[in-house]
N, C-alpha and C positions, 0 to 999 in steps of 0.2 A: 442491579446486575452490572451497571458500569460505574467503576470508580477511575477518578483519577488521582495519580501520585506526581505532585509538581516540583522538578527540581529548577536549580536557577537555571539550565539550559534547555531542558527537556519538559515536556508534557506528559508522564505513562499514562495512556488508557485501558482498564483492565474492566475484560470482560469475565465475568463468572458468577454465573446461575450456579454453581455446585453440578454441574452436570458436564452438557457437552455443547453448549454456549449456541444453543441452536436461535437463528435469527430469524426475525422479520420486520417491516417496515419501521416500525417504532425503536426497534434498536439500532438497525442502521441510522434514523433521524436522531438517537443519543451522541453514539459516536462521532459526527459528521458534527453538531452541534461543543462535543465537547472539547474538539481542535482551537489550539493557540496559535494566534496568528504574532505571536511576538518567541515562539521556541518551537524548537524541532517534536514532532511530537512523534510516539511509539503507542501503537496496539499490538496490546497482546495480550493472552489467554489466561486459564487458570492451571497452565500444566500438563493437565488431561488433554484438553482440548483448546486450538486455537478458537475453532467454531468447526463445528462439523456440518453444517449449512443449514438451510431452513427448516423449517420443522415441516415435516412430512402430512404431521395429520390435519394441518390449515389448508390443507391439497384438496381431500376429500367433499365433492359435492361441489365444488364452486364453478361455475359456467367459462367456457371462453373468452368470454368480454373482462370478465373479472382477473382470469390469468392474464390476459392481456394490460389489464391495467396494473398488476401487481409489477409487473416485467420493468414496465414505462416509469413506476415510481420506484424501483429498486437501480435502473438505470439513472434516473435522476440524481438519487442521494452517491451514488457509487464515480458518478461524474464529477462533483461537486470536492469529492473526496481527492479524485485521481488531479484535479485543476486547484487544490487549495495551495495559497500562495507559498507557506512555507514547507519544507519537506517532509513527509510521512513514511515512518519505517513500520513493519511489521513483524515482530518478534513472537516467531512462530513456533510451537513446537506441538508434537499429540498430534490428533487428525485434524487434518484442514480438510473438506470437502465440500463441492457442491456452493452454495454462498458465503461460505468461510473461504476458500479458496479465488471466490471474484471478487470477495473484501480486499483479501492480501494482493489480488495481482493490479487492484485501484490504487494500492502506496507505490512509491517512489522503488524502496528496497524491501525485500524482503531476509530476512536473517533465521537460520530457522537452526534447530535444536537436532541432539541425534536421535530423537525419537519420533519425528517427523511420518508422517503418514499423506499422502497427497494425493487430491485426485476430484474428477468430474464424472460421478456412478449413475449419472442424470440417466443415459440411457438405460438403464436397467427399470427403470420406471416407467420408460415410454417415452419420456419428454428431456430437454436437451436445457443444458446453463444457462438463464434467462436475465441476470443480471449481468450483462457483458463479457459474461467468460469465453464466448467464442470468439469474437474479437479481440479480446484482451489478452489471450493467449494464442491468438496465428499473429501477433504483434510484436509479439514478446518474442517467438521458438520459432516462427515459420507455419505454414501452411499444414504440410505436410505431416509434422510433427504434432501441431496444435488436432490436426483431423485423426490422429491415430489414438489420443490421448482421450480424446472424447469420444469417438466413435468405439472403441474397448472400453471406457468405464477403467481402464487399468491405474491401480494408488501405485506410487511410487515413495519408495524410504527417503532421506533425506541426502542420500549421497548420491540416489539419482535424479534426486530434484537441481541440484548441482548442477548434475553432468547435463541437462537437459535447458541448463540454463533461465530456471523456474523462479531459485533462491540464489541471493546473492554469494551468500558465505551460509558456513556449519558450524557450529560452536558448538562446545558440550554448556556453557553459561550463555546461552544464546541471548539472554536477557540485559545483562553487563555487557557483550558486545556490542548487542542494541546500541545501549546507552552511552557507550563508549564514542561511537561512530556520531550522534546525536550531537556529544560535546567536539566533536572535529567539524561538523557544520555547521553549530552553532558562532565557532569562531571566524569562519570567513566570510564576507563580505552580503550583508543579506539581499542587497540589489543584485549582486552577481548570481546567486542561488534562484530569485525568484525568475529572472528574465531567462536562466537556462531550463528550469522547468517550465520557462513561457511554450519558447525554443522547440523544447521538446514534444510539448503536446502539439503543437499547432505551428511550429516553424517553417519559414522559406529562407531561404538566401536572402530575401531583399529585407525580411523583419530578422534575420539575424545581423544584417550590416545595420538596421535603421537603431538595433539594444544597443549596439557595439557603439556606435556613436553615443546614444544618450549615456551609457556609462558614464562618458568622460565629461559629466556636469555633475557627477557624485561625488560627496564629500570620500566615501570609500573608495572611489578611485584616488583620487589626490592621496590619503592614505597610505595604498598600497604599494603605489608608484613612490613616494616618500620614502617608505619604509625599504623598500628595495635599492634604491641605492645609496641607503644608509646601513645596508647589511642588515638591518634589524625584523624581529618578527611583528608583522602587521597589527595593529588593535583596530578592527573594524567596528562598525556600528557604533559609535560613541557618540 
């Protein structure tokens, strides 16, 4: 179900069972597993579907301690994801729902297609996003926003996924812009990349002065700073 397509900057991961890419533990531990840690990498679907989230019938019968454990190792693998060093896009189109949708909100960016279907329908089952979608999205949208989204169960197209600030961009070639965006990452400086996703997840003031200094023992600093007032475009990572 998961292949990857590796170009010189990019990693594609593609998910497709021929269906509707429903997940669980062992595919999220593919995925997670099949990131490069030396190119940008891109998950995305089969079209139909990005992932329309877990499969429903692994639900049935299983006790509390067991959801509870499911929760705790789907938030593991989903962390792992959101803190991998180099950056993760998600090139989304078809329905994202449910754990396809707190796969996509673990990447970096999300890129999504005009056929885009979105949304957390957890509630209509009785139980609520268990691999960090609650948090991952009042993070993302706000509070307020995040509580109206899950609390209705309401999917959103892709132009209000936009408007809601869910997905980065909309492409009708959602997958070329993916990739497109991947080779504009790929080319700057990959110290600077990793320590602003350090930054991001877990930053303060005091560890963003402490990056900002070690930068400047990097050969891509000397680089860029070179390169700049030589007028020229930078070649990082050599």
């Amino acid at each position: 179900m998961i292949k990857n397509e590796k170009g010189q900057e990019y990693n594609l991961i593609i998910m497709d069972d021929g269906k509707m890419n429903t997940l669980d533990i062992g595919i999220l531990n593919s995925i997670y597993s099949s990131l490069d840690e030396t190119k940008i990498n891109i998950i995305t679907g089969n079209g139909r579907a990005f992932s329309a989230g877990a499969n429903i019938n692994n639900f049935l019968g299983i006790s509390d301690s067991k959801a509870f454990d499911l929760s705790v190792l789907g938030h593991d693998i989903l962390d792992k994801i959101e803190n991998f060093p180099m950056p993760v896009i998600s090139a989304t189109d078809g329905f994202v729902f449910g754990g396809g949708l707190e796969l996509a909100l673990s990447t970096d960016f999300r890129i999504a297609g005009k056929n885009l279907k979105l949304g957390f329908p957890e509630v209509n089952l009785g139980i609520l996003p268990g691999w960090g979608g609650t948090q991952r999205l009042k993070n993302l949208i706000g509070k307020s926003k995040a509580e109206y989204l899950i609390m209705t169960g309401k999917s959103l197209d892709s132009q209000e996924s936009l408007n809601y600030g869910i997905v980065n961009d909309v492409y009708e070639n959602f997958l070329e812009r993916s990739i497109d965006l991947a080779k504009e990452l790929y080319s700057k400086s990959w110290d600077s990349l990793k320590n602003i996703k350090l930054l991001m997840n877990y930053g303060s003031f005091y560890e963003e002065s402490k990056l900002f200094g070690e930068l400047f023992n990097t050969k891509n600093m000397q680089i860029g700073v070179k390169s700049f007032l030589e007028k020229k475009k930078p070649e990082f990572n050599k």
